[in-house]
N, C-alpha and C positions, 0 to 999 in steps of 0.2 A: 404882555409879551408871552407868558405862560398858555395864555390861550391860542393865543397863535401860532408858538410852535407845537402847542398838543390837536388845531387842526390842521395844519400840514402833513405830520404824519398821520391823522388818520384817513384825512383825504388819499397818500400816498398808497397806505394799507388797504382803502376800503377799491382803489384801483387794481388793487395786486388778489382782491380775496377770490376770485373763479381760480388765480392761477396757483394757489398755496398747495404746497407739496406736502401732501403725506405718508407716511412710513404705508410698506405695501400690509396688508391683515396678516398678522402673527407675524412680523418682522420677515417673511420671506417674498423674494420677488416675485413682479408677476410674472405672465408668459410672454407676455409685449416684452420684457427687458432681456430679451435672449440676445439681442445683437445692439449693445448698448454703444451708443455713439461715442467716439474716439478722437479725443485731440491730443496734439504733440502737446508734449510735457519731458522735462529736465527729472529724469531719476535714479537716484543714487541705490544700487542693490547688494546687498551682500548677505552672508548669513543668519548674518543677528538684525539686521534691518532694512528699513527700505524706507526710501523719503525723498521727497520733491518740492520744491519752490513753485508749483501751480498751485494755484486754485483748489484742483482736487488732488489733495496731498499725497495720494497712491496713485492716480491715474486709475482710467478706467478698468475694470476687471474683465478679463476677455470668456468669462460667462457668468451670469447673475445667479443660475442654478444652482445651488448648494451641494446637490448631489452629484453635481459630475466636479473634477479636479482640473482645474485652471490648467490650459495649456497655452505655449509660448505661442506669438504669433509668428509666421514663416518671414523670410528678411524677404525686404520686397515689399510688402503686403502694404496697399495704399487707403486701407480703411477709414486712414486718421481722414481722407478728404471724402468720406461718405456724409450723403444729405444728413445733414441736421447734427454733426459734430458740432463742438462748440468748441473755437480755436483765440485764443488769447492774443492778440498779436505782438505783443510784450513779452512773451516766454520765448525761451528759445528751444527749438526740438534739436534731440539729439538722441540716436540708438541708444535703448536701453540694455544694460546689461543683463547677460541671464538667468533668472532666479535659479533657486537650490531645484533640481530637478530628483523626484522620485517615480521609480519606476515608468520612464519613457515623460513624465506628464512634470507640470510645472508647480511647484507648493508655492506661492504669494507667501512672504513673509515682514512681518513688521518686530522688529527686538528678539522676544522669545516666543510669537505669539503667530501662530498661522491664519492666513486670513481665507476664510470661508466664503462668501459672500458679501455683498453692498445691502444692510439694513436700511439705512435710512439717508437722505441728504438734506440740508439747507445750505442759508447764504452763507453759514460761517464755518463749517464743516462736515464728514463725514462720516457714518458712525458706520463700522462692519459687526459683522461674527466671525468671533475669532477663538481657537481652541489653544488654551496650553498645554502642555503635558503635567502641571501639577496639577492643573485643577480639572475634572472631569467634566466638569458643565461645559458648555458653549457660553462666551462671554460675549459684551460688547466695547468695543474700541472705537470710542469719539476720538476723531485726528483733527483739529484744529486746522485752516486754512491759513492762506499770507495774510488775509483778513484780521485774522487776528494775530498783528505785531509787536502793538505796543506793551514796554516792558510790566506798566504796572497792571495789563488788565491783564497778562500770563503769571505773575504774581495773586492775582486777585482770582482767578483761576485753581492754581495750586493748592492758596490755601483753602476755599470752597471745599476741595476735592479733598484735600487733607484731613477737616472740619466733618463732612460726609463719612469717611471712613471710620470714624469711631463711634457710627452709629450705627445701631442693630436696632431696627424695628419692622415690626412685620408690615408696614406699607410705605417702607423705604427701600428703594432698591441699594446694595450693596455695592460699596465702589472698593475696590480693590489694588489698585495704585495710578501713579498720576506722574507728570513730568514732562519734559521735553525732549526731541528727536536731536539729530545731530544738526539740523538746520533752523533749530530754537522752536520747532512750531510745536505747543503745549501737545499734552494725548492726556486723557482718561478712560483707565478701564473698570469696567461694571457690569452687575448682572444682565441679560440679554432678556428682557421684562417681555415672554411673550404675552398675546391676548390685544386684544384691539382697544386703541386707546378712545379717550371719552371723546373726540372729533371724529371718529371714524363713526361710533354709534349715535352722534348726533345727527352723520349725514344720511344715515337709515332712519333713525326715530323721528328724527324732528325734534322733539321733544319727551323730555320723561316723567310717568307719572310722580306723584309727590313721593309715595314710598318709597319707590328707586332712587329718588333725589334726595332723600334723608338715609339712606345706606351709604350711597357713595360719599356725599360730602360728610360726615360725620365719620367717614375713612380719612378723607381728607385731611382734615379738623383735626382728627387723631395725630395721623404724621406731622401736620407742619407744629406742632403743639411741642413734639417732639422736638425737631430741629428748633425752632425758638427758644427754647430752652436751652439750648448748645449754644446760641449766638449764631445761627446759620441760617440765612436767612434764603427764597427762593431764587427771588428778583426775575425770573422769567418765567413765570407760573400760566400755562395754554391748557386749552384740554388736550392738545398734543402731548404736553407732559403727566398726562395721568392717563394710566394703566387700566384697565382692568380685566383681571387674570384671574377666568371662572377655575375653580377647587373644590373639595370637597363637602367644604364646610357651607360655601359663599359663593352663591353665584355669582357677582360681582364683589372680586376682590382686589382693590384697587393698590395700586404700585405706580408710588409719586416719584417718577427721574430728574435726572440735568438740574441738580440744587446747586445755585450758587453760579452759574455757567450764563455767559453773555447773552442779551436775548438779541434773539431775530427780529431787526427793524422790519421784516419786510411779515411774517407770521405774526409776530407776537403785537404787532401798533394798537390791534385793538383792545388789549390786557394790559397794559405798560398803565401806570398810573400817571398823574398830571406831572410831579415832582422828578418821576424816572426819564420820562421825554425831556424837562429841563436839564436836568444831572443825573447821569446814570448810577453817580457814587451813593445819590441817597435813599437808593432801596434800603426798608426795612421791615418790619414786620408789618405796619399799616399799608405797604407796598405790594406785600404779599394780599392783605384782607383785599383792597380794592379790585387785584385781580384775579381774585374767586370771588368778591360778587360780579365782577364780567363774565365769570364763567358759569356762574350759576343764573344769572341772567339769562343766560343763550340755553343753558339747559331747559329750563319752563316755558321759555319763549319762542327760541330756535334760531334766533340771529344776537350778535353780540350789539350792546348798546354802543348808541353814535354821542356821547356825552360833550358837551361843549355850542350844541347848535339847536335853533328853536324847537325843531324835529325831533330834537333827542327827548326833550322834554314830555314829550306826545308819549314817545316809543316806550319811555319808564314809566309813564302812567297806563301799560296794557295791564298788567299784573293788577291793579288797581280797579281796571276795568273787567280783566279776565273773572276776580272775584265774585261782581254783583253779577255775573250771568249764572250765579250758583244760587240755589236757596239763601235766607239767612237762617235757614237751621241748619243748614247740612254744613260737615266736617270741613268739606272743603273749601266753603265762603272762609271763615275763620282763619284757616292755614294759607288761604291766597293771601289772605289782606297783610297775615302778618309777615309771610313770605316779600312781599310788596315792601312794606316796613326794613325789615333787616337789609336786604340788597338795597334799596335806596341810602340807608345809612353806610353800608362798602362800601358804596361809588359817589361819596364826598369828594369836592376837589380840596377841600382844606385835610389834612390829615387829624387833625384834633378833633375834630366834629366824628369822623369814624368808630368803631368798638376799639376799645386800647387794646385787647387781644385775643387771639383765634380763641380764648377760653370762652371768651365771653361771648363770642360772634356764637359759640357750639352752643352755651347755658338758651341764648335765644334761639336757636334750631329746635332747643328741647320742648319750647312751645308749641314750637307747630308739632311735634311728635304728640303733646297732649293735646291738640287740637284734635287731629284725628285717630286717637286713641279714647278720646271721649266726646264718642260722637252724636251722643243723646243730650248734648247741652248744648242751648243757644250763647251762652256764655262765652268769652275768652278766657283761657287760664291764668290764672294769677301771674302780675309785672309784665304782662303784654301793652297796662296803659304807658307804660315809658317810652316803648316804641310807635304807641299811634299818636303820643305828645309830638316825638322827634318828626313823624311822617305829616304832622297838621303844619308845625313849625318849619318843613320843607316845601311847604304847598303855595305857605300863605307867608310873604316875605314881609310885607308892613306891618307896623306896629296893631293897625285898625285888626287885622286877621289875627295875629298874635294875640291881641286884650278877647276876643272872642271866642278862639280858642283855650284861654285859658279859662275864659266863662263858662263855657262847654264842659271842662272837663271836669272844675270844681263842682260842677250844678251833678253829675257824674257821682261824683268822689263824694257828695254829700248824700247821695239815695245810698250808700252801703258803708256810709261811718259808721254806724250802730253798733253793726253786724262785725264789722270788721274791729272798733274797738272792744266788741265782746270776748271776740276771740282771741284779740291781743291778750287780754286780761284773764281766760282760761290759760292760755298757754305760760304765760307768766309765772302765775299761783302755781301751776304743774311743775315748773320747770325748777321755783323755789323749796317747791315741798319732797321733792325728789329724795331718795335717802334718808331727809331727816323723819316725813311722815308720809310713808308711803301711798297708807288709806285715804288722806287728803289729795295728794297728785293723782292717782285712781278717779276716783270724782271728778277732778277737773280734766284731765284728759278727755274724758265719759264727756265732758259738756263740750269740751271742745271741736269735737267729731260730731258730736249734732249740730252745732256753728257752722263747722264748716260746709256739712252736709247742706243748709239751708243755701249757702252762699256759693251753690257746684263748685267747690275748691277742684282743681285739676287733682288727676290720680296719682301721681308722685308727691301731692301736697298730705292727700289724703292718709296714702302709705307710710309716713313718715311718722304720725300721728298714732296709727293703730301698732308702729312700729314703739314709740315710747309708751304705749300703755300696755303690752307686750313686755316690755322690761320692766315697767311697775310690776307687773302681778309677778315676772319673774324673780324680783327683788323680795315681795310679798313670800312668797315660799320658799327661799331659804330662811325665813327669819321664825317659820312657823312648827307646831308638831306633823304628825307625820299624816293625818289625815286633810288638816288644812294646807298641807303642802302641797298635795296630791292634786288636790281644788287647785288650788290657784297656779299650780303649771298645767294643767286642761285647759285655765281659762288664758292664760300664755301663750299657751300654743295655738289658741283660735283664733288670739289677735294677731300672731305671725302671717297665721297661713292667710285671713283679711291681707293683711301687707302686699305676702306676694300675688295673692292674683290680682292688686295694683299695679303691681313693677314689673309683672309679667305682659303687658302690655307696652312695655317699649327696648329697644338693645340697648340704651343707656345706660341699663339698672343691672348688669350680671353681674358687679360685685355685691349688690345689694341684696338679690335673691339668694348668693352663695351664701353672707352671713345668717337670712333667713332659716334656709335649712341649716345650717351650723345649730342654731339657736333653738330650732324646732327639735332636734335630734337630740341636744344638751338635758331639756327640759323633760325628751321621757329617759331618759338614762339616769333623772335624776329621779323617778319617781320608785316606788318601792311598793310592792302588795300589803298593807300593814299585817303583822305579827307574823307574815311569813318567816322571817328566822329563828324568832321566839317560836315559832311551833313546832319548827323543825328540830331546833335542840330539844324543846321538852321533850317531842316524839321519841327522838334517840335514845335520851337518859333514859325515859319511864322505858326502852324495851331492855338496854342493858342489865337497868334494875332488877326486872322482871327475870330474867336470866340467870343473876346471881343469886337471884331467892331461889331458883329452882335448880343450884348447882348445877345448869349445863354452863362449865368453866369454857369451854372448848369456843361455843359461838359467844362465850359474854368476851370474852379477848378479842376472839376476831372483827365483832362486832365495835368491841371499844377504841381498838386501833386504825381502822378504819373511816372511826368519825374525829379520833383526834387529829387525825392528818388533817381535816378540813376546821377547825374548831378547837384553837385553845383552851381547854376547861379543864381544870383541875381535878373535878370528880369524876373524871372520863380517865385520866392518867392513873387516878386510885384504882379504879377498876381491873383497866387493863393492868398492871401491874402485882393488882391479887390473884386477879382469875390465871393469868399465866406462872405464879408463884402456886397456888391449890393442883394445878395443871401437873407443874415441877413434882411436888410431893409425893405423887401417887407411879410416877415413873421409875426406868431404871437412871442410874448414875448419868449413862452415857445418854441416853434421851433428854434423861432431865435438866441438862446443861443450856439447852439455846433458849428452853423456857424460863432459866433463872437469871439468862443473860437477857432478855428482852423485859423481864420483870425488873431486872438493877439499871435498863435505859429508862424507864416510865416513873418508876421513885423520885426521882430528883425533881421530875413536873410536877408531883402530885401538894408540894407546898411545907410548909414544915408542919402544920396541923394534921396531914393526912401523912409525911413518910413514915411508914415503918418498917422500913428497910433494914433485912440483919444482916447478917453473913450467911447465908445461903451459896452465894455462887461461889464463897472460896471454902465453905466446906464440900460442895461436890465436886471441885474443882482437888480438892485434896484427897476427897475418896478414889477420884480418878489417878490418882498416882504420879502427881505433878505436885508444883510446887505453888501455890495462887501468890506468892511474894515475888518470885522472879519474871521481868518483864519477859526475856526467851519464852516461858509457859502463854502468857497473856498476848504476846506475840503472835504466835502461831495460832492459838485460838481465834486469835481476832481478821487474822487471812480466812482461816476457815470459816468463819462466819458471811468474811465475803466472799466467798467460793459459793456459798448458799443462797446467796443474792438477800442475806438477812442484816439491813444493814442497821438495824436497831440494838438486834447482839454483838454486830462488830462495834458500834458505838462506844458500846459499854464496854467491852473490854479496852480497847486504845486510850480512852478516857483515863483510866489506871497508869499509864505509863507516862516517862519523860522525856522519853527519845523523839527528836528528831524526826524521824521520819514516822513516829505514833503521833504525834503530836502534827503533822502535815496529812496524814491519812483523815484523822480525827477532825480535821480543818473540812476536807472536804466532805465527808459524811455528816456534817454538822448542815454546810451550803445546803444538801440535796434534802434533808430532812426539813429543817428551818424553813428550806422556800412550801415544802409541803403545807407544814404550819401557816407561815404568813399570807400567802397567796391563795391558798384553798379557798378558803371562808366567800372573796371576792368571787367565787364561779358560781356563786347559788347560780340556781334558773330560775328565773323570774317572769312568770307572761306578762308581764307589762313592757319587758325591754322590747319582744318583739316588734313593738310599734315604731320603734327607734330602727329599727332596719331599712324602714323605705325612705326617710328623709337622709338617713346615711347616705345610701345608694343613689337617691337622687344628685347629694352635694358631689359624690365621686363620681358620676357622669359629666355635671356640669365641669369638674374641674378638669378632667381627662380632656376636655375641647377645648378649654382655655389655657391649660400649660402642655396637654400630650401625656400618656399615659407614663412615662419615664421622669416626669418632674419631681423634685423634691417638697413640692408644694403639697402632693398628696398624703405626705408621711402620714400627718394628723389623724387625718378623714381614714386614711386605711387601717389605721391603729384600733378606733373608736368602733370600725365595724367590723374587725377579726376578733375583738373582745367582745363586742355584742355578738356574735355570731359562737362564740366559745360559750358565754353563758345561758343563749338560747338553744344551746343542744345541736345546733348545724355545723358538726364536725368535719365535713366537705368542707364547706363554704372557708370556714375559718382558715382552714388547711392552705388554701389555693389563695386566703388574702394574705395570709403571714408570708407566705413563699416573696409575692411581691414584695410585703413590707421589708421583709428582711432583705432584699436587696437596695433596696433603696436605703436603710439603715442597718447595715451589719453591726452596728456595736449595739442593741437595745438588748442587755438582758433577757429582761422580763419576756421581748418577743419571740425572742431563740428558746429560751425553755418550754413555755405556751405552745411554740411550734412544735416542740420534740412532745410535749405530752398530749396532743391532739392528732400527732404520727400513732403514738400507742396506743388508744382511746379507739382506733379505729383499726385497731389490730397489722399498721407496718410500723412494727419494730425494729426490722431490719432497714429499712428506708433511714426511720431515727438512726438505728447505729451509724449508718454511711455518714447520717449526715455530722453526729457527733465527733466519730474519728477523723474529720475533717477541721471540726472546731476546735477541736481538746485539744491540747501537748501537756501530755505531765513530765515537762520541764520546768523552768526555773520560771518561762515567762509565765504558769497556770497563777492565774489570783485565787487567793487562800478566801474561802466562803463563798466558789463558785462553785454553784448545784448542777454545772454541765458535765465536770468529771464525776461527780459522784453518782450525776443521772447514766454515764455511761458505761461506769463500772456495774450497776444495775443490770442496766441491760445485756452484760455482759453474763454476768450469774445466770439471770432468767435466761437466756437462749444459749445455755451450758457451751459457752465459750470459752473455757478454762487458760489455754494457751494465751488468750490475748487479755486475759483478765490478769494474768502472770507477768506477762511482758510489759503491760502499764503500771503494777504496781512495784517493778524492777527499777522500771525508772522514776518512780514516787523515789525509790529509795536511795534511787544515783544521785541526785540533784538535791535531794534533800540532806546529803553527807556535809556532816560543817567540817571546816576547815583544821589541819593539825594544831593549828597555834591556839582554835577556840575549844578542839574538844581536849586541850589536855590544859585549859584553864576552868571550864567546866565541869571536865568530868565525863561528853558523853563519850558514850562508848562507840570504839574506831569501828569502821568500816566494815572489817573483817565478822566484829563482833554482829554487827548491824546482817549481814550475807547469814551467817550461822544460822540465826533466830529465821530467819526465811528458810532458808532449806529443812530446816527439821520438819516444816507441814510437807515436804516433799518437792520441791522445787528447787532446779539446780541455777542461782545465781548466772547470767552472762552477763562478760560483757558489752 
């Protein structure tokens, strides 16, 4: 029974196939459809809609043109009986009423949605272009016929459409809403997929070569993989329904429509599977696989299989035949036959005998991709025999064919057990000695790659391999000193870069090449010049030393201060601390003051072996005629200190005090120094890193085409090469990736600061300030040990900004006032008191 209704309709179809209608190229009409034939039809019109109980649910459009605007037809006008209208005799005519008229001419309207022109027709509806006023695209409007009545298949319908709209993928077209008219007949709307679909370029090509045929389906593959996973299945899948819409990136980039949407008995007979012609209810995913091997059938071939009759039999073994007209060394015998293979396996009539799912239908596409990616081997790639198992086992129905074939294949299977258990058994040993003994999986990897090398493993068998002895050596060098480290991320990185120009041979593998360069990138960022910091600190000390032997105090401070920013060390902080105390000595009072205060910041670093810190700064601070006990005194000096942009001696003074708002200044001069400290050391310049630039820059190409240059996906990869770019000295480069990063992550500390000191480094300072006074509020929201206010009171000093260096730390001291009920259970001192001790450096409090 099942075969006989599946040749009926195709006999019915293969009658109908001269006359199947196709959308006209790029969805607009031709020149033929300027005076499209007209039959009476029943039409309801109003502002919000328009709907009919014909056939064609709008009636014909009285111009196909896009570009000119629909006008009425004059009363009178006898066209509906011109040659070749097509008249129902079951409808009934009746004047239509007159749509919304703009400006002299007619706007066709359907809800809310203007109708443009007639995209497309079949037997069951018809789709326009149609423009909203929210959405700026030009859309498309499938309007459903009386054809289709029945309650559950408009149910069945909705949800499809329903099911469709919660997916966003880049080769699914975008459906937008769904429903029914005031005379029940379903509509969906969606995107208006220009580009010519895959029947239109068949009926130019005939046929497409293999590499065309593995872009587009493996497009395919992509999307329905997608909706499968949703539960959304095709069930009317033609190359009418596939897109492809040339861009940028892809010349053919395919855009899958009408998921879920009733099929056209009279288009679709020849793609309908066996079980769909029985019951339409039971399309499902193996419903889908059947009719893409139809449709990939007719692409290699040029006509769709006749499946069910002795002929057809012939017609599936071309592919089969098409193969032995090729060498048997050449790429393409290999890729036909298995080609051959997989479509014979789609177009099962039992559905259990088929792939269980498009993943798996794609994993065997990926064969034929290493077929003719490695085109220097007479071999097939590995698990291709399953498929010419299935294809012998299709050949050969009796048991005599079957015991032969399976003789065949063992006699096969036993010229490469050897080989093939060797390899199982390196790979084993490797995969057990992993972490626990690196040197051992090292070794066995090593053999395993000569294995397989013997045995032409295909190139993503290979890559996979040179990919796990790649991460041995990279496991090897972190476990090692710093010379053997260096070795064996070299030797890491050479088996990466083997990997990729593997996987660089097919579009399968771009997540696999991005973690390559990740990986490649990792391993020199992780490499170091050995004793470069050890020589650089001794360098420094021996000159400071040098220095202080020869009492120039002057350069052993500047010099000392300078490297302790980059370099915690305690005999750098003795230094700096004496030379600017011998400095103090020989000065007057008032001179001698910012050198005694920058000697009482350095003291406290230098350890309790090395302070010898006395009183110094509150005896000159007494000689100066002040009081070095009252905070007021320590106050004002400690403004004046950041007036100077000297925030080492503002340090030390505020440090001395308990107030409130000393103790919030203090907070933040501590962020912008501390990050000096902690952060410095991390900028050495290293010529090793440089090398870590072009695998960076390659991964942030690739990723920029795969998510778009605005993704969040690049945070990572941009981080990695605005800090390679900071350490290797290309203070441009860095400048212009931080700018990015920071938009994409506006909270990352470390980025914002890094930015503002690679602005100064390069002499715009003022650029940094803009960008600081934009970031900073010394209000209540600043967090206490952040180095942005204190970097921009800095810069404030140095580009003698006085007024606004006043007005930020006015409001340090607004917001910083504790409350009456806490300062008269503490102690501090009010407000008033707080304003005082500021104005006496001269500064008149506002507020």
């Amino acid at each position: 029974m099942n075969t006989v209704a599946l040749t009926i309709v195709q006999i019915y179809a293969h009658m109908n196939q001269n006359t199947r209608e196709r959308a006209p190229k790029n969805g607009r009409p031709a020149a033929a459809a300027a005076k499209p034939a007209v039959r009476p039809t029943v039409i309801k019109c109003d502002n919000d809609s328009l709907v009919t109980d014909s056939e064609d649910p709008l009636g014909p459009l009285p111009s196909s043109d896009p570009q000119y605007n629909l006008t009425e037809s004059p009363p009178g006008d006898d066209s509906a009986d011109a040659p070749g209208a097509e008249v129902d005799e079951k409808e009934q005519t009746s004047k239509p009423q007159s749509p919304k008229k703009k400006d002299g001419q007619v706007t066709r309207r359907f809800k809310s949605y203007d109708l443009l022109w007639e995209h497309s027709k079949d037997a069951l509806s018809t789709t326009y272009a149609v423009k909203n006023g929210a959405v700026e695209k030009i859309l498309a409007l499938r309007l459903f016929n009386a054809r289709v009545s029945d309650s559950l298949q408009i149910s069945e319908i909705q949800k499809a459409a329903q099911k469709a709209s919660e997916l966003t993928h880049l080769h699914l077209a975008t459906v937008y809403e769904n429903g029914v008219d005031e005379t029940g007949a379903p509509y969906v709307v969606t995107d208006l997929v220009e580009g010519n679909s895959l029947a239109e370029v068949l009926e130019l090509k005939k046929r497409l070569d293999i590499a065309r045929f593995l872009n587009i389906f493996n497009q395919v593959g992509e999307a329905l993989i997608e909706a499968h996973s949703h539960e959304l299945f095709h069930g009317n899948l033609s190359p009418d329904k596939i897109v492809l819409t040339p861009n940028e990136v892809e010349t053919d980039m395919v855009k899958l429509i009408d998921f879920g949407m009733p099929p056209d008995p009279i288009r679709n007979a020849f793609y309908l599977s066996p079980e769909q012609c029985v019951d339409k209810s039971r399309s499902d995913e193996r419903s889908d696989i059947y009719s893409l091997g139809c449709i990939m059938y007719e692409a290699l071939v040029g006509s769709p299989p006749f499946v069910g009759s002795k002929a057809s039999q012939a017609a599936l073994n071309y592919l089969h035949e098409l193969a032995n007209q090729f060498p048997k060394e050449s790429p393409e015998h290999n890729a036909l036959k298995l080609l051959d293979c997989i479509i014979i396996k789609c177009l099962q009539k039992s559905p259990s005998k088929r792939f269980r799912n498009v993943r798996e239908l794609m994993n065997a596409l990926r064969l034929v991709n290493d077929c003719i990616c490695n085109g220097s081997t007479k071999k097939l790639p590995a698990k291709a025999e399953k498929l010419l198992i299935f294809r012998f086992l299709d050949l050969f129905g009796n048991k005599l064919a079957v015991g032969m074939t399976a003789y065949l294949i063992l006699g096969f299977a036993c010229m490469r057990v050897i080989g093939e258990v060797n390899l199982q058994k390196h790979v084993d040993h490797a995969s057990m000695s992993a972490g626990a003994n690196d040197l051992h999986a090292k070794d066995s990897w090593k053999a395993a790659i000569k294995q397989a090398e013997l045995l032409h493993k295909p190139p993503s068998f290979m890559a996979s391999l040179h990919y796990e002895l790649g991460n041995t050596y990279g496991s090897i060098s972190s476990k090692r000193e710093l010379a053997v480290k260096n070795e064996n991320a070299r030797k890491a990185i050479e088996e990466y870069q083997k990997a990729y120009e593997y996987y660089k041979h097919g579009d399968f593998f771009k997540s696999d090449q991005l973690n390559l360069m990740h990986n490649i990138s990792a391993m020199w960022t992780s490499m170091q010049t050995p004793g470069l910091e050890e020589t650089i600190r001794a360098d420094a000390y021996d000159r400071i030393q040098k220095l202080w032997l020869a009492k120039q105090y002057e350069e052993c401070a500047k010099l000392a201060e300078d490297y302790f920013q980059y370099d915690y060390d305690k005999r750098v902080a003795f230094y700096a601390a004496n030379a600017n105390t011998e400095i103090a000595l020989k000065l007057p009072d008032a001179k001698a003051l910012r050198y005694f205060e920058r000697a009482a910041y350095y003291f406290p670093h230098c350890g309790r072996s090395l302070n010898f810190e006395c009183d110094n700064l509150a005896i000159c601070i007494a000689r100066l005629g002040m009081d070095p006990e009252a905070e007021d005194t320590r106050n004002a000096l400690g403004f004046a200190a950041l007036e100077a942009g000297d925030m080492q001696a503002a340090y030390a003074e505020f440090s001395t005090m308990g107030s409130p708002e000393a103790q919030r200044i203090q907070d933040i001069i501590r962020g912008y120094l501390r990050w000096k400290i902690d952060l410095g050391g991390k900028r050495t310049m290293d010529p090793v890193l440089k090398n870590a630039i072009e695998p960076l820059e390659r991964s942030l190409a690739m990723e920029e085409t795969i998510d778009g240059k605005n993704s969040e996906c690049l945070i990572w990869t941009l981080s990695n090469l605005a800090t390679t770019y900071a350490r290797c000295g290309e203070n441009k480069k860095a400048v212009e990736i931080y700018e990015r990063l920071i938009k994409l992550e506006p909270s990352w500390l470390n980025t914002r600061v890094e930015y503002v000191n690679m602005l100064v480094k390069l002499g715009r300072s003022a650029d940094a300030r803009k960008y600081l006074e934009k970031e900073v509020k010394f209000d209540q929201s600043a967090i206490w040990n952040d180095p942005l206010p204190g970097y921009l009171l800095k810069l404030y000093a140095d580009d003698h900004k006085k007024q606004k260096l006043h007005d930020a730390l006015i409001h340090l001291i607004k917001y910083t006032e504790p409350s009456r009920t806490t300062a008269d259970q503490f102690g501090y001192q009010t407000l008033q008191l707080a304003r005082q001790a500021y104005s006496r450096n001269g500064i008149i409090y506002r507020e």
